[in-house]
C-alpha positions in Angstrom: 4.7 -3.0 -6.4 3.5 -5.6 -4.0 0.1 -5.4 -2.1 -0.7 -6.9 1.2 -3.9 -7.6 2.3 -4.9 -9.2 6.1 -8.0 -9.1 7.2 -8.8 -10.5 10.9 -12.1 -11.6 12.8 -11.2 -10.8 16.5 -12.8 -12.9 19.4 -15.4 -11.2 22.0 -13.3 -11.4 24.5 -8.9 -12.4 25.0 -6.6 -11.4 27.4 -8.9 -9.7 29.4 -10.4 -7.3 27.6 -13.3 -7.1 25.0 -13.5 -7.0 21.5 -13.5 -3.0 21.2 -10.5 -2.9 23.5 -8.8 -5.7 22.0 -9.0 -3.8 18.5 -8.0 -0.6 19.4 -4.7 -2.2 20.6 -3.9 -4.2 17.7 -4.4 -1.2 15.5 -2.0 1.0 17.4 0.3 -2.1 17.8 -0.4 -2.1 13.2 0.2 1.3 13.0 3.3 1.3 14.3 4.8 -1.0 12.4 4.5 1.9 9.5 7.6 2.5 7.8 9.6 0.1 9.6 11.4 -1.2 6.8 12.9 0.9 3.6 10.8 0.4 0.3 7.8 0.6 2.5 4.8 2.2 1.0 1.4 3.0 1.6 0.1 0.9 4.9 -3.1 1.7 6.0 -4.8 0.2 9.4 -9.0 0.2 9.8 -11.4 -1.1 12.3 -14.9 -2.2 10.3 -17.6 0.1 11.0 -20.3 -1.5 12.8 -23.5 -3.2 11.5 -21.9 -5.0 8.3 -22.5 -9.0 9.0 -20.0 -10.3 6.4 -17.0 -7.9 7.4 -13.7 -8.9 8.9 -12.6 -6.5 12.4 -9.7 -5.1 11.3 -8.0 -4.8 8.1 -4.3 -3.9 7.1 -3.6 -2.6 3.6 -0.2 -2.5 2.7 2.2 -1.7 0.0 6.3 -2.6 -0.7 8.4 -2.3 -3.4 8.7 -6.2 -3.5 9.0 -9.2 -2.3 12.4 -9.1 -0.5 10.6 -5.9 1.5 7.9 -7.6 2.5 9.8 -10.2 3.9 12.3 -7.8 5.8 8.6 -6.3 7.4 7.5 -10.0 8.2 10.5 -10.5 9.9 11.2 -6.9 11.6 11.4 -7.8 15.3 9.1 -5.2 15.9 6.4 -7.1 13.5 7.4 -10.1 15.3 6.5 -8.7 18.9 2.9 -8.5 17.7 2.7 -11.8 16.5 1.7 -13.4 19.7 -1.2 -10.6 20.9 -2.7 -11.2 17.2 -2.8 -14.7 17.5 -4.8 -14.7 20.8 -7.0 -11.8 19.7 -7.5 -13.8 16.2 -10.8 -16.1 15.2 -9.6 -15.8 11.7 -6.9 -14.7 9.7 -7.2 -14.1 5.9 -3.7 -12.8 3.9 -3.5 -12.0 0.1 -0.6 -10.9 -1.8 -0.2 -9.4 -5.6 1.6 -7.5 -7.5 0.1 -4.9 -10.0 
């Protein structure tokens, strides 16, 4: 099994709308990428609770069988249409992948 991590520190404001807004997108946008692929396991979207200073915005947890799935979700076109509304919502990105 291979577990993938991102974690992302969103700007105040993008595109128009604020933080809050902004975040509630992106985790829809996440949440639908759920199941996209086959060998697709657990995948799990949250937006940090409020009032923690050392806390990313929003984190995805994620599970696939192995690497060869992952890569199929990476490349879905589906993943790829969300690519460019992260990257302008995005301060940071952090990624981590393992196997256990």
């Amino acid at each position: 099994m291979l577990k993938h991590i991102v974690m992302w520190k969103f700007k105040d404001h993008a595109e128009g709308a604020d933080k809050a807004t902004n975040l509630r997108k992106a985790k829809a946008l996440l949440d639908a990428c759920a199941g996209i692929v086959p060998g697709m396991g657990r995948f799990e979207v949250a937006i940090a609770q409020p009032g923690l200073e050392c806390s990313y915005d929003l984190v995805l947890y994620s599970e696939f069988a192995d690497q060869a799935t992952l890569h199929a979700y990476a490349s879905h076109p589906q993943h790829e249409a969300l690519k460019p509304f992260m990257g302008a919502m995005r301060l940071e990105r952090q990624c981590m992948d393992y196997l256990s």
